[in-house]
C-alpha positions as CSV (number, residue, x, y, z in Angstrom):
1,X,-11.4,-6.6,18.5
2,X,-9.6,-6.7,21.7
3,X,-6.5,-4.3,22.3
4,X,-3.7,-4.5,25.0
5,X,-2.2,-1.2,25.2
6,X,1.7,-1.2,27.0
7,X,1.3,2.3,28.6
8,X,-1.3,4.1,30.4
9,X,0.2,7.8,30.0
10,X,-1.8,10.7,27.4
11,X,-1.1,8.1,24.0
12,X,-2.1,5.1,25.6
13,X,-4.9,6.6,27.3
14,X,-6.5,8.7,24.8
15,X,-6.1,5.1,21.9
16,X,-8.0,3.5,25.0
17,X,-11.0,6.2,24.9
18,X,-10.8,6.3,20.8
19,X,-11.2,2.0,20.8
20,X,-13.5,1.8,23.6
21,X,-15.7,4.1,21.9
22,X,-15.5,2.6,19.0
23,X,-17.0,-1.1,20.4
24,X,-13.2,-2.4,21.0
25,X,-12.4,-4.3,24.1
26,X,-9.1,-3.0,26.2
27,X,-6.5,-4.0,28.4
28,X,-4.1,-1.0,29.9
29,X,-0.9,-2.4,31.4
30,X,0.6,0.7,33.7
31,X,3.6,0.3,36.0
32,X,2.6,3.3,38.0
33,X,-0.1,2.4,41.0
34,X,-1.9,5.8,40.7
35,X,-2.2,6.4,37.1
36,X,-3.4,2.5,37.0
37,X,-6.1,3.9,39.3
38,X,-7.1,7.4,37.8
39,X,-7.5,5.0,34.9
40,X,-9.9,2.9,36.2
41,X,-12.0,6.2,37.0
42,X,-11.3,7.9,33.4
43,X,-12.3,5.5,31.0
44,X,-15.9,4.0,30.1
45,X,-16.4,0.7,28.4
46,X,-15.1,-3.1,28.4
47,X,-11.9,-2.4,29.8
48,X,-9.6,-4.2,32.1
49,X,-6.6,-2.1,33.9
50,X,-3.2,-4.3,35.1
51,X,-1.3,-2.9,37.4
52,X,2.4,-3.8,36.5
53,X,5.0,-4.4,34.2
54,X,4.3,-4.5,30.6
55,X,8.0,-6.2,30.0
56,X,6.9,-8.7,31.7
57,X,5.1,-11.9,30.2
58,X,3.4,-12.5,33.7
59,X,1.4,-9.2,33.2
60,X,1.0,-9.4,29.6
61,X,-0.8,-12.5,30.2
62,X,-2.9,-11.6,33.1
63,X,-4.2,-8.5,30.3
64,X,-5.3,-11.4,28.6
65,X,-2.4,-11.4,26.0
66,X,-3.3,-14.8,24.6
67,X,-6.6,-13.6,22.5
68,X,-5.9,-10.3,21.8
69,X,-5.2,-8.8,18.2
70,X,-3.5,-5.9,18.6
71,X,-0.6,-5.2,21.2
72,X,0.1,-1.3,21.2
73,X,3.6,-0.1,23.0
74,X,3.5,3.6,23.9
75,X,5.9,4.0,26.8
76,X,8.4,6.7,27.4
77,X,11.0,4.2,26.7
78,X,11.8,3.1,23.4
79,X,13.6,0.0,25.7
80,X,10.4,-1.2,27.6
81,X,8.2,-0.6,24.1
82,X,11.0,-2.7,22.2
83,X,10.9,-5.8,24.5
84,X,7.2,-5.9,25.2
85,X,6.7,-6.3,21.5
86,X,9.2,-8.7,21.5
87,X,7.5,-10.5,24.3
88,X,3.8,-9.9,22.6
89,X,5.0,-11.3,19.5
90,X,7.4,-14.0,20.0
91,X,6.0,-15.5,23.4
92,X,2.2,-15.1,22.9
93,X,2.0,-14.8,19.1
94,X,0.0,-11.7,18.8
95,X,-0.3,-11.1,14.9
96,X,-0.2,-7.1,15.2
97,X,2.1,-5.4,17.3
98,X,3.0,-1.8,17.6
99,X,5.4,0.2,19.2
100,X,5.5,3.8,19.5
101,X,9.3,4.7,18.9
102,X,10.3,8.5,20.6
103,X,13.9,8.7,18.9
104,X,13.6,8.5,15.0
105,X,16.9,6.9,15.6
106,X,15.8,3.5,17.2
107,X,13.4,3.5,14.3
108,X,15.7,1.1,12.1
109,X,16.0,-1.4,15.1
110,X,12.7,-2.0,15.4
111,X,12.1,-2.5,11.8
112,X,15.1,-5.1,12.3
113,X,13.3,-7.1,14.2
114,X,10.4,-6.9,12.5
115,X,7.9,-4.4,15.0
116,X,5.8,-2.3,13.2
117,X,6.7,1.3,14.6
118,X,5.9,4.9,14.6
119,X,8.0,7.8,15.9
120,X,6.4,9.8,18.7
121,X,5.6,13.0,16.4
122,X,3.6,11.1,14.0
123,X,2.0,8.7,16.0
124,X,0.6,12.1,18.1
125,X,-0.3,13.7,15.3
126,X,-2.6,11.7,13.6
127,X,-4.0,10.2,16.9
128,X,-7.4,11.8,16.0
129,X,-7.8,9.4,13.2
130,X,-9.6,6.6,14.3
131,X,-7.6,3.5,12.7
132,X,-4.2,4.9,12.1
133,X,-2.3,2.4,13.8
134,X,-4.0,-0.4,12.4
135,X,-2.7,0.2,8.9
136,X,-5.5,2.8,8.1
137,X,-5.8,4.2,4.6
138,X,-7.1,8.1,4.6
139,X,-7.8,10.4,1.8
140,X,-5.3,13.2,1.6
141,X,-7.2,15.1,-1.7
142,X,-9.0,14.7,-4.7
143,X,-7.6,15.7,-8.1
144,X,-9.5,16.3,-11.3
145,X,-12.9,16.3,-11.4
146,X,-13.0,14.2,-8.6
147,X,-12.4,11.1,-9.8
148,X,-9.0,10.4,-8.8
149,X,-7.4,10.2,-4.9
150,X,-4.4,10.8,-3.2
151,X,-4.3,8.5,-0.1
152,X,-1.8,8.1,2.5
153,X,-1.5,4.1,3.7
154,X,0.3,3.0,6.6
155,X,2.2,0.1,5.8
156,X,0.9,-2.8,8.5
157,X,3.2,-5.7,9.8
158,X,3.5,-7.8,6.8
159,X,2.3,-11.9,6.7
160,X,3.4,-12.9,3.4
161,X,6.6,-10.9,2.9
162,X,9.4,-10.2,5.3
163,X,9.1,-7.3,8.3
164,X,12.6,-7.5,8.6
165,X,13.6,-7.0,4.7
166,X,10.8,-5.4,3.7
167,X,8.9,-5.2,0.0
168,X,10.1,-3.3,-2.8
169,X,7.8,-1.2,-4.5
170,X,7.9,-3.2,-7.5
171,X,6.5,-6.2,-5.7
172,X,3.0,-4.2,-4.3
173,X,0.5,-5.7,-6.6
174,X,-1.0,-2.5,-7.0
175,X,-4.4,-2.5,-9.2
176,X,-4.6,-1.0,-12.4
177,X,-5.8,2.8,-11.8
178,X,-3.4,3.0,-8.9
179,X,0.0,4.0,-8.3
180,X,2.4,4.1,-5.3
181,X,3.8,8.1,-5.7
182,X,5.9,8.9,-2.1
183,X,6.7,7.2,0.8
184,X,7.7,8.5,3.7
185,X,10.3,6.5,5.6
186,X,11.5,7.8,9.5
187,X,10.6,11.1,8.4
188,X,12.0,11.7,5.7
189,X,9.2,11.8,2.3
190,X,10.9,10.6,-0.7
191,X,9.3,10.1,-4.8
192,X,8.8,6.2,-4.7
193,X,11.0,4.1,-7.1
194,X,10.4,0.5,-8.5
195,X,13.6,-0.2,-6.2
196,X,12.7,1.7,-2.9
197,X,11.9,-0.7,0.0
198,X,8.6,-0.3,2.0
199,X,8.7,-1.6,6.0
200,X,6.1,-1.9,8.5
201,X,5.2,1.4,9.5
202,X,6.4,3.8,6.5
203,X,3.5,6.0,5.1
204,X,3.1,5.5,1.3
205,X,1.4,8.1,-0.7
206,X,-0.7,6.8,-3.5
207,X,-2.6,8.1,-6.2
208,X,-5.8,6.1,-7.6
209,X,-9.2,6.3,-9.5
210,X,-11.6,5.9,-6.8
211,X,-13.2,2.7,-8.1
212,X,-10.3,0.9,-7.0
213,X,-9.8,2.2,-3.3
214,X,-11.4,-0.8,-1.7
215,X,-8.8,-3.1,-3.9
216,X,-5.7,-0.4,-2.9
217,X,-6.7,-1.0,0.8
218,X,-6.8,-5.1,0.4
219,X,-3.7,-5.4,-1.5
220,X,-2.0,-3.1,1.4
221,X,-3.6,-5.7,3.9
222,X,-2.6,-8.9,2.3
223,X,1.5,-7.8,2.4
């Protein structure tokens, strides 16, 4: 998979390490000259580092914008990780973008437009999980004798259903032996309900007999 990450600070640099030691190809767009550098020195693998402007399309396409799968915004600047998206997405097409979001606030704008976002707290705390940002499913707990899970899916950007209106909870095809329990939207964890809303990004807490996990994870997929 190859990965152009929008930000070469602690997030964007330690998802570079986690990817390129994981067999992924990466591409670090950093504005600043000297962290562009120390970059070059830090990390080990197939990487490529561009110094310059992620906001701009110039850039984006000299990291190779045009094949890669993932485009990561984790900026300061919920501006400069807004329109790089935008750019990622609308110019060059790339079919997963993310943006780190600092103010829980901008959260809703992003989800307007149809970015798949976290806020700055959760994206940091779960940066030690390997594919959280690539709409990851993780087991939370076991219940019973062990038969049954409590998993906690990230919702990815969505092919088949709308980013910008979302999916209802009663439209998830979930499989039987599964059920959608919580979701936490910008924060705030609520009890799901037939008529809650689910947008790229939200963390949805489901409950499922653990011969179904590989099906909870594809029907979360094909959205």
């Amino acid at each position: 998979m190859y990965i152009v990450i929008h930000g070469g600070g602690k997030i964007g640099s330690y998802l570079a390490s986690v990817f390129l030691k994981n067999g992924h190809e990466v591409a670090i767009i950093e504005k600043d000259r000297r962290r562009a550098d120390a970059l070059s020195a830090e990390l080990r693998g197939r990487y490529l580092i561009i110094n310059g402007d992620g906001c701009d399309s110039k850039f984006q396409e000299d990291a190779g914008i045009r094949h890669a799968n993932v485009f990561v915004a984790t900026t300061g600047q919920d501006d400069d990780n807004l329109v790089s998206c935008e750019i990622a997405k609308r110019v060059f097409e790339v079919s997963r973008c993310i943006a780190r979001v600092n103010s829980p606030k901008n959260l809703r704008i992003f989800r307007k437009v149809g970015i798949e976002s976290v806020s700055s707290t959760t994206f940091i705390a779960n940066l030690i999980e390997e594919e959280t940002l690539l709409g990851s499913m993780r087991t939370m707990s076991s219940l019973g004798k062990g038969n049954i899970s409590m998993l906690e899916v990230v919702v990815p950007t969505m092919r088949y259903h709308s980013n910008e209106g979302g999916v209802m909870v009663s439209s998830v095809p979930m499989p039987a032996g599964s059920i959608i329990v919580a979701v936490d939207a910008e924060g705030d964890m609520q009890v799901a309900s037939p008529d809650m809303t689910l947008f790229p990004g939200d963390r949805v807490v489901v409950a499922a007999e653990d011969s179904v996990l590989a099906e909870v994870r594809r029907v979360f997929k094909s959205l």
